[in-house]
N, C-alpha and C positions, 0 to 999 in steps of 0.2 A: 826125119825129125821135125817137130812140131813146134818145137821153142821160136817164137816172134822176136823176142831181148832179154837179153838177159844184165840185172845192172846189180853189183857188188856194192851193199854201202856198211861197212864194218866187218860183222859176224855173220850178216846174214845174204843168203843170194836170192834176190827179186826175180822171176822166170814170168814173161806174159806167154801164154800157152794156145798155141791154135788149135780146138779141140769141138767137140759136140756139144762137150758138158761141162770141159774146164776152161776158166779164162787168166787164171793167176795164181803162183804159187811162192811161197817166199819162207824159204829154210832157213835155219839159224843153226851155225856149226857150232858155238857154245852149249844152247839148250837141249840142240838137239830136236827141237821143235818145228815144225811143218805145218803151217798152214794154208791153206787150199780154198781160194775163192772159186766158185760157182758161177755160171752164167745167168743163173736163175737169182743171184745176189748174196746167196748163204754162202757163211766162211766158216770150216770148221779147223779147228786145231787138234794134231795127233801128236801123240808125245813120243818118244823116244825113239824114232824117226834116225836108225843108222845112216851115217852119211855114206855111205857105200849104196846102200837103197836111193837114196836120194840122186845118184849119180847115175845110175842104172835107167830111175826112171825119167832123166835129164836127158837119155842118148838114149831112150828106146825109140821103134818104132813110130808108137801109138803112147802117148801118157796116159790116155783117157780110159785106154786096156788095161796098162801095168800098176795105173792107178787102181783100178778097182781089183785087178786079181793079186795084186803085193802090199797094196796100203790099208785100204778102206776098212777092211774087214781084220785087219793082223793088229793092228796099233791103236792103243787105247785116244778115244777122241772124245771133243767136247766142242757143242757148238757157239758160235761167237757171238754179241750181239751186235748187230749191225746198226 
């Protein structure tokens, strides 16, 4: 597992990710919402982001796998402006 900390503040959980590609990720169990900072600085936000997926990709191997072959591509996203 790759998760660096993980810190709880309300609805949503903050995850710093030790990764190639990912550096931060911070889900929101109300929205439903997931967004995913980049190491390169881009944050994109995917919507409706099951928290069972999210949980999966918390306790995988690899995030930066399960990220792109479960998330990236399945769940409607929009990029943030930084």
């Amino acid at each position: 597992m790759a998760i660096k900390k993980t810190d709880i503040i309300g609805t949503k959980i903050i995850c710093e990710v030790e990764s190639s590609n990912l550096k931060k990720t911070e889900y929101d169990l109300d929205t439903k919402k997931l967004v995913v900072e980049f190491k390169n600085g881009m944050s994109y936000e995917y919507e409706e982001v099951p928290h069972n997926i999210f949980t999966q990709f918390r306790l995988s191997d690899s995030q930066g796998k399960f990220f792109n072959t479960q998330i990236s591509k399945t769940y409607k996203y929009k990029k943030l402006n930084n």
